[in-house]
C-alpha positions in Angstrom: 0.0 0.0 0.0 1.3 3.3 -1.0 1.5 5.8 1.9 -0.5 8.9 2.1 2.6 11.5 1.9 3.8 10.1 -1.2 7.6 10.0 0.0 9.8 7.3 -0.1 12.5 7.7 2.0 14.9 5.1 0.6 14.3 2.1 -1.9 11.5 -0.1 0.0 11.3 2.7 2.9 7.4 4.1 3.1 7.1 7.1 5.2 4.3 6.7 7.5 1.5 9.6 7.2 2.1 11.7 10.6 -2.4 11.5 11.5 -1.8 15.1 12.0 -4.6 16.4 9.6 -3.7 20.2 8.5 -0.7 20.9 10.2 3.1 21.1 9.0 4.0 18.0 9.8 1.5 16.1 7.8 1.9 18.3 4.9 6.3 18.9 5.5 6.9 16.1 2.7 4.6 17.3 0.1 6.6 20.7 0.5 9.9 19.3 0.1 8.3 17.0 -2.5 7.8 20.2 -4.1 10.7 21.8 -3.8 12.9 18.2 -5.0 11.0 18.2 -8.2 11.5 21.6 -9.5 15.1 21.1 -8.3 16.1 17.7 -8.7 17.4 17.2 -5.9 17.7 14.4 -3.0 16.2 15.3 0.8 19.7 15.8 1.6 20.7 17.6 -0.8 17.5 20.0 -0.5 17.8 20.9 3.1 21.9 21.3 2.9 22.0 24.2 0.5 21.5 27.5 2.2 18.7 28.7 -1.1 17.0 25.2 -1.0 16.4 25.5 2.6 15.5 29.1 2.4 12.7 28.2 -0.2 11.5 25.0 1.5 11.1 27.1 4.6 9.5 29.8 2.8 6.5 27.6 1.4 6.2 25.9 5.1 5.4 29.4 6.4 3.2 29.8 3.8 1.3 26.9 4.9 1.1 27.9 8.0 -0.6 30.9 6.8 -3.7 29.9 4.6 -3.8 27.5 7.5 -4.4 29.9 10.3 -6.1 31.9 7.6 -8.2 29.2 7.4 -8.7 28.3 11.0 -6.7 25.9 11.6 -4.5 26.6 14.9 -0.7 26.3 13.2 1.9 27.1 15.8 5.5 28.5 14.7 6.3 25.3 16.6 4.5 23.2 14.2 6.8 24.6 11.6 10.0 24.0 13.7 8.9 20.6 14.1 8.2 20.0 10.5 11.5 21.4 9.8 13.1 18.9 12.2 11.4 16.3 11.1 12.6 16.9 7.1 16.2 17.3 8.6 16.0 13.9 10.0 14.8 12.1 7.1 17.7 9.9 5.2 19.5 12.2 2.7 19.1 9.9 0.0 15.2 9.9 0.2 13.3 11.7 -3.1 9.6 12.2 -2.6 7.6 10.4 -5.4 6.2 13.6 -6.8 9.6 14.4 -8.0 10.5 10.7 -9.2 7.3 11.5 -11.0 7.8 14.5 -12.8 11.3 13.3 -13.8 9.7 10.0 -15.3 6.6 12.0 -17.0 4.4 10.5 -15.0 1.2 11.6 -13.1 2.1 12.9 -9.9 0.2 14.6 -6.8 0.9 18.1 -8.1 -2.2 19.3 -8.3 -3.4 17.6 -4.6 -0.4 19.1 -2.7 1.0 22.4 -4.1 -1.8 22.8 -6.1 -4.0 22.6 -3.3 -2.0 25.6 -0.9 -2.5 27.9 -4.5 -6.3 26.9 -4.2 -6.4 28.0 -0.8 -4.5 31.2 -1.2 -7.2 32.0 -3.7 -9.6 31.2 -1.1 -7.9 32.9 2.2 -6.3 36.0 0.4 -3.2 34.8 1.5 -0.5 34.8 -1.0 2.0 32.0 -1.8 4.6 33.6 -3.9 6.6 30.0 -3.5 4.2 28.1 -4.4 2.7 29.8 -7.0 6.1 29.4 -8.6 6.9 25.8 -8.2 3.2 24.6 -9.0 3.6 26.9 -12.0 7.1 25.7 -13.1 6.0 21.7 -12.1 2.5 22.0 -14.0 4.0 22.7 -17.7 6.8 20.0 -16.9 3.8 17.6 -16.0 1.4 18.9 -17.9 2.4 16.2 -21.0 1.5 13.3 -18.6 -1.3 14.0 -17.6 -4.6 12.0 -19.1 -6.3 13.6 -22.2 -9.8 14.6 -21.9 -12.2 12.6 -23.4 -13.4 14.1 -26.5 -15.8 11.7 -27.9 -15.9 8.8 -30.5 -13.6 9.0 -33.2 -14.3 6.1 -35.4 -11.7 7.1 -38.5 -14.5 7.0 -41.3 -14.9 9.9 -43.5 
């Protein structure tokens, strides 16, 4: 069974979702998920260079606020222990929105940053961050997605 966060830590690894509906620490992954795919780089490699962890922080605190824009109690602790809880994931971990992208696959673009763009829209918040990455991620994926449906073609003239 595929976990919920959709990041594989190492080959054969799952991370377990945290329960923690709405907070940072259920949604850290899916932030450096998409951070590693408009990067292309590992956990490790993500959280160890100074403008990688500047922008992975940056979209956490933009969680945080459409979340308390949108009632939900966030904490500056919550993000603290998000952050922690990235920095002790293995190095070599790649979230599988990012394996994704890289293959032209599918991925949960639209269900993670997609979903903190739909929110700002919501909340009046804004998410500079995120409206970059989902923007950048969504023309790379945009080729995998499925085509609409666009009725019966049979060939015959």
């Amino acid at each position: 069974r595929r976990p919920r966060c959709g990041m594989r830590l190492a080959p054969g690894f799952p991370l377990p979702h945290s329960g923690i509906e709405g907070s940072p620490a259920a949604d850290g992954p899916h932030r450096a998920a998409s951070v590693a795919a408009a990067s292309g780089l590992t956990v490790g490699e993500l959280r160890s260079h100074p403008r990688t962890r500047e922008l992975l922080v940056a979209c956490l605190e933009e969680v945080r606020a459409v979340g308390v824009a949108s009632g939900v109690a966030l904490t500056r602790q919550d993000l603290e222990d998000t952050i922690r809880f990235i920095d002790a994931l293995p190095a070599e971990g790649t979230p599988s929105m990012a394996r994704d992208i890289s293959a032209g696959r599918p991925s949960e673009l639209d269900a993670q940053t997609g979903a903190v763009v739909s929110r700002w829209r919501a909340t009046g918040v804004t998410v500079p961050h995120h409206q970059t990455l989902y923007s950048l991620l969504e023309i790379r994926e945009r080729g995998a997605r499925p085509k609409p449906f666009s009725g019966l073609q049979c060939g015959l003239s």
